[in-house]
C-alpha angles and dihedrals in degrees: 000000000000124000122194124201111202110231102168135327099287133025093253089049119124106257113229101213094237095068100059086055088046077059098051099044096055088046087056092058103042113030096090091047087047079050090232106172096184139359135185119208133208127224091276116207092005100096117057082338079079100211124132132261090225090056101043109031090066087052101051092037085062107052092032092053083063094064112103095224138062115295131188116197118195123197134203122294110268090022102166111254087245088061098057105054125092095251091064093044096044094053114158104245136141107250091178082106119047086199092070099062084055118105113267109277105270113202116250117233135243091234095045082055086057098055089058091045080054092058089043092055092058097043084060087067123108095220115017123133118253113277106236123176097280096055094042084048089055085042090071091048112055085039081057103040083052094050112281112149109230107129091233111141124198146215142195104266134161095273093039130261117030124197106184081195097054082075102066085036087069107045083049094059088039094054091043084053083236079131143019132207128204130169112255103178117307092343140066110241116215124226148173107273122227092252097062106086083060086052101045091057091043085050099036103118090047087047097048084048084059110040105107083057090049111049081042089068091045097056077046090063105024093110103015123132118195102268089038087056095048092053088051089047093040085046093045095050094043086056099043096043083051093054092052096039087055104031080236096303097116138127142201089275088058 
């Protein structure tokens, strides 16, 4: 027998963590009448869900450890030894709240704010292409790259620029509703989340400081489509890696 746990309405979707314990609740009370004698469980939530082992494996050791029957749990590929034992995954913690297995509250940042104000101004126009991962993702570049203060710090990679960073950024801004994601083809589309007008008045003065830059990477965007964003990434960081590889003395053979 398979048994599928929903963690969002497509595989690549981002897990809430609640869901996975929705999962395993309903599991508990039905696996002897379903007559399962075994299961193994892979590391839910923690692959393109983008939750943390740390987060998740306590929570599944605890309600699979309550299965009368054998149960293999399986975690993500390079888990630290420490997280694997029993000690980590038992810890003693009160589950009553979801929310407390959750990661301390970071605070979100004013440029990280920014990003998303760059995503609602282009929202405002009347004709623009939908912005997906990969263009929000290049977004943060080129905002970056012009001075925008996110901390995000980027590598050559196949589709041009690669910030590891930029990852955990956006489940941040995800879990805040700053943003909202929903599946649009074969693509996710990003959107402002219900939480950033809070946000914009709470950031205004950061925002107005900002705005030239801003509105710069808007009129960038405005009528890019992916690939067309990934050329102008790949062309902005060639040309930046080269003006710091060369302290500006370069020519056309560099």
């Amino acid at each position: 027998m398979t048994f599928y746990i929903d963690l969002g309405i497509f595989w690549r979707s981002v897990t809430r963590l609640q869901d996975i314990i929705n999962g395993l609740e309903y599991l508990l009370r039905y696996y002897k009448k379903w007559g399962i004698k075994s299961i193994a469980v892979p590391p839910l939530g923690c692959g393109y869900g983008q939750l943390e082992w740390r987060i998740v494996g306590p929570s599944l050791y605890r309600y699979l450890k309550r299965l009368e029957i054998p149960v293999e749990l399986y975690a993500p590929h390079g888990t630290s030894h420490e997280e694997l034992q029993p000690e980590f995954l038992q810890q003693d913690v009160e589950y009553s709240n979801i929310s407390q297995r959750e990661p301390s509250p970071q605070r979100i940042r004013p440029a990280w704010v920014a990003l998303v104000d760059i995503v609602r101004r282009l929202e405002d126009q009347p004709f623009h292409w939908p912005v997906g991962r990969t263009i929000f993702q290049k977004i943060a570049y080129v905002a970056t790259e012009e001075g925008l203060p996110t901390g995000l710090e980027y590598q050559k990679s196949s589709y041009g620029p690669f910030s590891k960073e930029l990852k955990n950024l956006i489940v941040k801004l995800l879990n805040n509703g700053l943003i909202q994601e929903e599946r649009l083809g074969r693509m996710f589309k990003v959107s402002v989340g219900p939480t950033f007008a809070d946000a914009q008045k709470e950031y205004a003065e950061k925002l107005q400081q900002w705005d030239h830059l801003l509105e710069k990477t808007t009129d960038l965007f405005m009528r890019m489509k992916t690939n067309q964003a990934e050329l102008v990434a790949t062309a902005l960081f060639t040309y930046k890696s080269l003006q710091r590889k060369t302290k500006n003395k370069y020519s056309e053979l560099d």
